[in-house]
DSSP file (Angstrom, degrees, kcal/mol; ACC not computed):
  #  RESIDUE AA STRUCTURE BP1 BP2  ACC     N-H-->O    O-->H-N    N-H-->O    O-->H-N    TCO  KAPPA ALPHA  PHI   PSI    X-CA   Y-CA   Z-CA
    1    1 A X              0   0    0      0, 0.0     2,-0.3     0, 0.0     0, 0.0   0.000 360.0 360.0 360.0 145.6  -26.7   80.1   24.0
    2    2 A X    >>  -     0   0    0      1,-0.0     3,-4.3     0, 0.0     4,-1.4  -0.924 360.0 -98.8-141.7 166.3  -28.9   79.5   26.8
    3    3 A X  H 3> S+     0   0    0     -2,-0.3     4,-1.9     1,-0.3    -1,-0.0   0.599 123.8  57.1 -23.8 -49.3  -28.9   78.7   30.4
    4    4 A X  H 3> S+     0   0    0      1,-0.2     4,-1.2     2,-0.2    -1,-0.3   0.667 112.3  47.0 -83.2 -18.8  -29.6   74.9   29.9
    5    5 A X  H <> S+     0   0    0     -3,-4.3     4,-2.9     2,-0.2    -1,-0.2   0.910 112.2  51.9 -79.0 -51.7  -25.9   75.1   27.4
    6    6 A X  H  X S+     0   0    0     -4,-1.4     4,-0.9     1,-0.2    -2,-0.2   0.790 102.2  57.7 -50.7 -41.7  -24.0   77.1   30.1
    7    7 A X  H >X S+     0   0    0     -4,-1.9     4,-2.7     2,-0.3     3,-0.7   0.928 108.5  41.7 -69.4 -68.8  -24.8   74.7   32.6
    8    8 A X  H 3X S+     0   0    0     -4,-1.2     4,-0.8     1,-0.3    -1,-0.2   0.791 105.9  69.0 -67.3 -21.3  -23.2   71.6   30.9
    9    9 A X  H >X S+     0   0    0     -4,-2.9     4,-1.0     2,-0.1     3,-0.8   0.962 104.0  31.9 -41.1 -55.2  -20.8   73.4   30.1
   10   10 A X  H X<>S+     0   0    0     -4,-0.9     5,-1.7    -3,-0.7     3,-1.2   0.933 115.0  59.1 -65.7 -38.4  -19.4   74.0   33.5
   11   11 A X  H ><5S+     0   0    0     -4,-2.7     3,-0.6     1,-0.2    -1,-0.2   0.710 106.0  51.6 -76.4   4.3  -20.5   70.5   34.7
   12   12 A X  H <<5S+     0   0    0     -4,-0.8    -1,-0.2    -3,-0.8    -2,-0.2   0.869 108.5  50.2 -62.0 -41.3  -18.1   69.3   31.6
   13   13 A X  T <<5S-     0   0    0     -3,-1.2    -2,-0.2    -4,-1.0    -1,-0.2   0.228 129.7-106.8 -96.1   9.9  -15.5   71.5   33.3
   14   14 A X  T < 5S+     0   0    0     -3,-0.6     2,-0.4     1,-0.2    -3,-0.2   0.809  83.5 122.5  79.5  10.6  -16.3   69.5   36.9
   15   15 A X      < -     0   0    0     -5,-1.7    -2,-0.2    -6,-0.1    -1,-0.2  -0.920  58.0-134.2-130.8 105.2  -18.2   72.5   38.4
   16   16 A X        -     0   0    0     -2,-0.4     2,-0.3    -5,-0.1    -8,-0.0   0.047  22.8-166.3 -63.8 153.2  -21.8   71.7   39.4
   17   17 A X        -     0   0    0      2,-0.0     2,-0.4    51,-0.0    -1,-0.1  -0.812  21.4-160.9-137.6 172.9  -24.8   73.7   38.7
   18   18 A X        -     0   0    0     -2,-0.3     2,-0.3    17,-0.1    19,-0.2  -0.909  17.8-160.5-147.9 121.1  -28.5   74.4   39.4
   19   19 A X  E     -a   37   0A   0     17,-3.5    19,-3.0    -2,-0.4     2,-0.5  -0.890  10.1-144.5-114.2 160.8  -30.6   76.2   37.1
   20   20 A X  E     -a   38   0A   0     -2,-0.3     2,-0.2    17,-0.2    19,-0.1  -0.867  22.3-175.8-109.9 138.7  -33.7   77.8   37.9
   21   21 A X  E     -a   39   0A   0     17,-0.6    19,-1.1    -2,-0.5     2,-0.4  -0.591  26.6-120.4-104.3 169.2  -36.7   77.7   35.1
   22   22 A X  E >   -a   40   0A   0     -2,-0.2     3,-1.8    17,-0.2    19,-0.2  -0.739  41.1-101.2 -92.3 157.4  -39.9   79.2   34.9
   23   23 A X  T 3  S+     0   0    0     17,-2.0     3,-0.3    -2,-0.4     4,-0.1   0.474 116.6  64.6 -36.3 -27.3  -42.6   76.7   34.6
   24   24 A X  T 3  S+     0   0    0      1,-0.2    -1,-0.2     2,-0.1     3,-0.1   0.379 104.7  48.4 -88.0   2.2  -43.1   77.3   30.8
   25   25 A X  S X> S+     0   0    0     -3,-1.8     3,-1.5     1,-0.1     4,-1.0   0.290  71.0 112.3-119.9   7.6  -39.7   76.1   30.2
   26   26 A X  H 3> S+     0   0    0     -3,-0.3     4,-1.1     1,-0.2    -1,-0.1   0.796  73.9  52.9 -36.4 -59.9  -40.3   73.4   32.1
   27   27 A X  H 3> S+     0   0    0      1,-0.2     4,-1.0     2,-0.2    -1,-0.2   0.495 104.7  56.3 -58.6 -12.9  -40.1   71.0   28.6
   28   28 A X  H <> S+     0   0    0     -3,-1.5     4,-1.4     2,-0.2     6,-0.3   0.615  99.8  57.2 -92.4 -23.1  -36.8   72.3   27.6
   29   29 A X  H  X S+     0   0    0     -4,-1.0     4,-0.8     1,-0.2     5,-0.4   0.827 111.8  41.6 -81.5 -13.1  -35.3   71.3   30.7
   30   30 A X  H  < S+     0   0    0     -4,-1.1     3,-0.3    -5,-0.2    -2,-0.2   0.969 115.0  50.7 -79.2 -41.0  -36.2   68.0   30.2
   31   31 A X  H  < S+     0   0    0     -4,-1.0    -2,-0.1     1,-0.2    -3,-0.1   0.640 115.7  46.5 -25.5 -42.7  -35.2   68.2   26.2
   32   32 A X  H  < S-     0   0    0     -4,-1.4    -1,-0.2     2,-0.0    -3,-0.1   0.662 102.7-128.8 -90.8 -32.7  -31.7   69.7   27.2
   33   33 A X     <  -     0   0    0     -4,-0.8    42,-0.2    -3,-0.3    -3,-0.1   0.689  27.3-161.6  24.4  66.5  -30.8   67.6   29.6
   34   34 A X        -     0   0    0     -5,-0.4    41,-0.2    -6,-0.3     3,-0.2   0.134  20.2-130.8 -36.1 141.1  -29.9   69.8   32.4
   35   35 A X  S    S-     0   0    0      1,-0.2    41,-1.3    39,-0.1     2,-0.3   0.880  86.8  -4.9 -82.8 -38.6  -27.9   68.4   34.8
   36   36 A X  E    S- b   0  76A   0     39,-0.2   -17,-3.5    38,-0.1     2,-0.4  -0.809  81.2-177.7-162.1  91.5  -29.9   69.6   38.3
   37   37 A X  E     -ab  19  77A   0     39,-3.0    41,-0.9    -2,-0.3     2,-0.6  -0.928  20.0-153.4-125.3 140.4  -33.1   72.1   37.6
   38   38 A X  E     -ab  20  78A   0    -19,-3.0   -17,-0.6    -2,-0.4    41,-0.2  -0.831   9.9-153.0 -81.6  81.6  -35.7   74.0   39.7
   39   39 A X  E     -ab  21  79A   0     39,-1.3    41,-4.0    -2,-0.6     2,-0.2  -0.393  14.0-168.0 -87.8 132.0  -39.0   74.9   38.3
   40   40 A X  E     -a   22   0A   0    -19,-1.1   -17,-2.0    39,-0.2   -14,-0.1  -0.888  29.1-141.1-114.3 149.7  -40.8   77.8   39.7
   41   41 A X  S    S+     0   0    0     -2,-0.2   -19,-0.1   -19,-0.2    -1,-0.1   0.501  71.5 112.3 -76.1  -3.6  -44.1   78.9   39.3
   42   42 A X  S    S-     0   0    0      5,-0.4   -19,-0.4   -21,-0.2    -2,-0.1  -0.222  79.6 -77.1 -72.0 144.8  -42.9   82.5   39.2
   43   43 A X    >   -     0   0    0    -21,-0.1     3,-1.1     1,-0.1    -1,-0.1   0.188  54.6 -93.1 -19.7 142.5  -43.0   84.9   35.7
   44   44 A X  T 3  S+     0   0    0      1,-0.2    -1,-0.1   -22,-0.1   -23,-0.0  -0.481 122.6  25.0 -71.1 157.3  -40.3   84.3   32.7
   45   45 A X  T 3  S+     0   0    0     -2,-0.1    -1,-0.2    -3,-0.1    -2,-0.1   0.544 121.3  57.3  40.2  22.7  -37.3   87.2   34.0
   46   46 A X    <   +     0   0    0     -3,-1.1    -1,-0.1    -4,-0.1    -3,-0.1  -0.338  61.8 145.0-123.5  69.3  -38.5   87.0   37.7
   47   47 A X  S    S+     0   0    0      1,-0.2    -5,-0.4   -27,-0.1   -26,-0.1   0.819  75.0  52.8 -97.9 -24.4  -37.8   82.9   37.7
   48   48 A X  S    S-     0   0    0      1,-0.3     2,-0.3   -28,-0.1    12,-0.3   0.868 125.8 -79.1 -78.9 -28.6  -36.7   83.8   41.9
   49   49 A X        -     0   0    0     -6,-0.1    -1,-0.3    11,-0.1     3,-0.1  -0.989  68.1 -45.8 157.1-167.6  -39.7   85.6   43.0
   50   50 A X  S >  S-     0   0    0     -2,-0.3     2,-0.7     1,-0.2     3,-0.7  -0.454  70.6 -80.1 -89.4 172.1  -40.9   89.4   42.5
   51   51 A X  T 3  S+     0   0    0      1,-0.2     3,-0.2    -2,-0.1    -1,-0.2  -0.279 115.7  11.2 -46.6 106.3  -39.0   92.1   42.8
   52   52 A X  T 3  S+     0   0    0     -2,-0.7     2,-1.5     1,-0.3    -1,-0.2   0.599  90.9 125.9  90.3  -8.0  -38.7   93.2   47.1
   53   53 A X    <>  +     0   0    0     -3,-0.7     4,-1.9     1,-0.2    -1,-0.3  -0.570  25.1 152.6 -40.6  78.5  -40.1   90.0   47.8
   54   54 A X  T >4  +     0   0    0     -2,-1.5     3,-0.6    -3,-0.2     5,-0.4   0.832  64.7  58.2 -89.0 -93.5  -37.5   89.0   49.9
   55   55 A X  T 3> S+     0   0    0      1,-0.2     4,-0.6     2,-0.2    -1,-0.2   0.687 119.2  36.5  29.3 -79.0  -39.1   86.6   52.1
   56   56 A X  H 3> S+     0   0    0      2,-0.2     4,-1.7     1,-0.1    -1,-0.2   0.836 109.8  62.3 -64.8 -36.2  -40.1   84.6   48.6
   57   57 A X  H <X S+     0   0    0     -4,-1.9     4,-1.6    -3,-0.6     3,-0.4   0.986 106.4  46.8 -40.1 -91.8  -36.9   85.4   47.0
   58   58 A X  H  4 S+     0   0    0      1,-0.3     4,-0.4     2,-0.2    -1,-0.2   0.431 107.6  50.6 -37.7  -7.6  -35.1   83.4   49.8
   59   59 A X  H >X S+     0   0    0     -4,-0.6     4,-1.5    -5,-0.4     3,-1.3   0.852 106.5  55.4 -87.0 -59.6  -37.0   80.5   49.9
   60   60 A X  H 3X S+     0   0    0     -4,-1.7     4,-2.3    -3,-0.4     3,-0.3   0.933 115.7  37.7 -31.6 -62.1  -36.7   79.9   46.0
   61   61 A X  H 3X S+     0   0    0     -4,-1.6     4,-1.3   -13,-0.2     5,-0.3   0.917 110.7  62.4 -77.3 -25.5  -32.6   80.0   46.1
   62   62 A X  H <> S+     0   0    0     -3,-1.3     4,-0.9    -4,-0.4    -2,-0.2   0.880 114.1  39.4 -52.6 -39.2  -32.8   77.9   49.9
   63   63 A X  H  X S+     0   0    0     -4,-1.5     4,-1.5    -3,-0.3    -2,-0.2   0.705 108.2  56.7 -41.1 -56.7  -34.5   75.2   47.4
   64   64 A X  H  X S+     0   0    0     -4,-2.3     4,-1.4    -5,-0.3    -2,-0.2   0.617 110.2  47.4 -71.6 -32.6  -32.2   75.9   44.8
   65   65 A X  H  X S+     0   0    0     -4,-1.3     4,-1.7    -5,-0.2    -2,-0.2   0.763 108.3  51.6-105.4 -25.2  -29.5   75.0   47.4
   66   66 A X  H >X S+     0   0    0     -4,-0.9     3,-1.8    -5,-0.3     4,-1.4   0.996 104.3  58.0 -40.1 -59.8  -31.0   71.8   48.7
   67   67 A X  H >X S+     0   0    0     -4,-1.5     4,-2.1     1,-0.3     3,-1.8   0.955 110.0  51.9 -57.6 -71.8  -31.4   70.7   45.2
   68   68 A X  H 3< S+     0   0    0     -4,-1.4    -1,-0.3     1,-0.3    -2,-0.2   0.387 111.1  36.5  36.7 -88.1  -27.9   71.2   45.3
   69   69 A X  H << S+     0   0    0     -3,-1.8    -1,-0.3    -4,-1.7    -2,-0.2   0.551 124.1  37.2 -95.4 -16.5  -26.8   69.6   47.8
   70   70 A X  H << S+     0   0    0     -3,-1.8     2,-0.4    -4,-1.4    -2,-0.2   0.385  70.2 115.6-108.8   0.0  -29.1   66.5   47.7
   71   71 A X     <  -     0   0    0     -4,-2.1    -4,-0.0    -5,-0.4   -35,-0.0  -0.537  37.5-175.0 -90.6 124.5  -29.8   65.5   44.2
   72   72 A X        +     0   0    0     -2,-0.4     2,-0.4     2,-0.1    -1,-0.1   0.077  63.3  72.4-103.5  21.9  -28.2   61.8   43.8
   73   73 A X  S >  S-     0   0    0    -38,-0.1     3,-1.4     3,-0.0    -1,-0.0  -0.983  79.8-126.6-153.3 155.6  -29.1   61.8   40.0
   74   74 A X  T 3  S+     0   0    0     -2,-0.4   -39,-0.1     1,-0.2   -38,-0.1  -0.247  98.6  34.6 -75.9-173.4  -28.0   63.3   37.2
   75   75 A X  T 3  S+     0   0    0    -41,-0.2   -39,-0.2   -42,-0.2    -1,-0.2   0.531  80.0 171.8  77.0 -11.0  -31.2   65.1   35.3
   76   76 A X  E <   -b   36   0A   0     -3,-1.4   -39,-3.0   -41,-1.3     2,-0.3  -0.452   7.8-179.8 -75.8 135.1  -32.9   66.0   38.6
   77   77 A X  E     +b   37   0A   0    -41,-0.2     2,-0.3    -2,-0.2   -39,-0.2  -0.822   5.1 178.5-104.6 159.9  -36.1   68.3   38.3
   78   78 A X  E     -b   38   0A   0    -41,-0.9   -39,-1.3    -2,-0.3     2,-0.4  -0.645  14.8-146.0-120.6 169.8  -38.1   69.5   40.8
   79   79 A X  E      b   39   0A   0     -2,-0.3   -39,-0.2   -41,-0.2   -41,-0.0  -0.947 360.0 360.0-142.5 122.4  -41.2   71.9   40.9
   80   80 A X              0   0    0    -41,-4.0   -40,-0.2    -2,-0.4    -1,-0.1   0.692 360.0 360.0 -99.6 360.0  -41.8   73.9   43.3
């Protein structure tokens, strides 16, 4: 099972989500049809930023919480 499964799962259950991709999975979120997704340019298993980046880390999930709170359609991607 993978992110893009989990996630419509909970929004089935009413509980909204955001997933973050890497960029090379970019086609699956469209495929999947993810409710609300972030694409980062960052490494598969670092999709937030590098390790001890913090700085980078926080912008990525600040992003993540925009989309969040502003996306007025179901299906929304973004790139950052």
């Amino acid at each position: 099972m993978s992110v893009g499964h989990v996630a419509r799962i909970f929004e089935n259950k009413g509980i909204s989500t955001v997933t973050l991709l890497s960029k090379s999975f970019q086609h699956l979120a469209t495929q999947m049809n993810i409710p609300r997704v972030l694409i980062t340019n960052n490494y598969v298993g670092r999709t937030v930023g590098l390790p001890n980046d913090t700085k980078g880390q926080t912008a990525t999930i600040s992003k993540a919480i925009d989309l969040f709170e502003k996306a007025d359609s179901p299906n929304t991607i973004i790139e950052i």
